[in-house]
C-alpha positions as CSV (number, residue, x, y, z in Angstrom):
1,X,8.6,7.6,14.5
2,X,10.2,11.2,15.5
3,X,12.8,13.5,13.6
4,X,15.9,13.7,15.5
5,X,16.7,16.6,17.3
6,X,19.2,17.6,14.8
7,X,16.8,17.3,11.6
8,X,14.8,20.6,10.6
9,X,12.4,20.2,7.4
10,X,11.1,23.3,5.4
11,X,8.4,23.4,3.0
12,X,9.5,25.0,-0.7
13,X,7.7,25.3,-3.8
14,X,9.6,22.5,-5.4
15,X,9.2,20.1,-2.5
16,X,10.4,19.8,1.1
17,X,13.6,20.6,2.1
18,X,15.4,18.2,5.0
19,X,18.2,19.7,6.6
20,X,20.0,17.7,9.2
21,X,22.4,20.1,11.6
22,X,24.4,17.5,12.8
23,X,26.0,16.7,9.4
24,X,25.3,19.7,7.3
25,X,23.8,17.8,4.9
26,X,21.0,18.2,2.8
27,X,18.1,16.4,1.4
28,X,15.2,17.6,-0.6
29,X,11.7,15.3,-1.2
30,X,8.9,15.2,-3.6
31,X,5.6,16.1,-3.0
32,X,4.9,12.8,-1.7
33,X,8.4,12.3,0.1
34,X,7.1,16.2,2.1
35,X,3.5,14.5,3.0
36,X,5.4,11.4,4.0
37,X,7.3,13.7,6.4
38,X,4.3,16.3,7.4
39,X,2.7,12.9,8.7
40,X,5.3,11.9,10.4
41,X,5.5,15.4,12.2
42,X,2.4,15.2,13.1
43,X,3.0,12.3,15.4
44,X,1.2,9.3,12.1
45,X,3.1,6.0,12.6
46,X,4.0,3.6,9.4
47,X,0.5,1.9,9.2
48,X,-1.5,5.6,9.5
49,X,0.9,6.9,6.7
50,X,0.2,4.0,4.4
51,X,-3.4,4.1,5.4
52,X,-3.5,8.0,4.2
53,X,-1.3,8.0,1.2
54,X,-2.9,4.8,-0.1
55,X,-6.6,6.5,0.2
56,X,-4.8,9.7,-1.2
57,X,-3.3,7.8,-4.5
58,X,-4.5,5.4,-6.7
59,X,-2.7,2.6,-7.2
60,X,-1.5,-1.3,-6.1
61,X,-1.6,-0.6,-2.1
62,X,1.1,-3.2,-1.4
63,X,3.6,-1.2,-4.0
64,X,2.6,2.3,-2.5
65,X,3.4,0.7,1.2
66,X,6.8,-0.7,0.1
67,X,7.9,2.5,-1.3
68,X,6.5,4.0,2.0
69,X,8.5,2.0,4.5
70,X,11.5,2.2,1.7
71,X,11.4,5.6,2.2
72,X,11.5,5.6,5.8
73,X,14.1,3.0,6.0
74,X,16.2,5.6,3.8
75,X,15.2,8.5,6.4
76,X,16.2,6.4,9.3
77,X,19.6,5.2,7.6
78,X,20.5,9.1,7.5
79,X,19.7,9.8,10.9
80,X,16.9,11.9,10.0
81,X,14.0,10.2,11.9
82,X,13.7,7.5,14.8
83,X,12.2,5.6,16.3
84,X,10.0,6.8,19.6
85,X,10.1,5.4,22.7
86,X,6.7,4.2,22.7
87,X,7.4,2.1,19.6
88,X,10.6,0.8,21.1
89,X,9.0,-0.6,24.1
């Protein structure tokens, strides 16, 4: 997974802000929605971020990864991330 090229995310004190250029529109995360997208910035694919968010949080792991890939499903309906080449092939 990448961010499009049109997506720019900023860290706030009240959580991550997601700004996508293309649109003008606006999105702002949780805690856990900003480490969901620090992981995918730095390059983490869907099993690495369930691996590290479900050793970060307790909890049922099956219900943190279905939020996880629900989440991501969300960001990819918005345009905001993709998927990378070397997942697509």
């Amino acid at each position: 997974m990448n961010f499009t090229e049109h997506t720019k995310i900023r860290k706030e004190k009240f959580g991550t802000v997601v700004f996508d250029t293309l649109t003008e529109k606006i999105f702002i995360t949780d805690q856990i929605g900003g480490q969901i997208l620090q992981l995918i910035e730095q390059g983490k694919d869907l099993p690495e971020i369930v691996s590290t968010l479900g050793n970060s949080y307790d909890g049922d792991k099956k219900n943190i990864e279905k939020d996880i890939v629900e989440f991501t499903e969300q960001l990819k309906s918005s345009n905001i991330i993709c998927e990378s080449v070397q997942e697509q092939v």
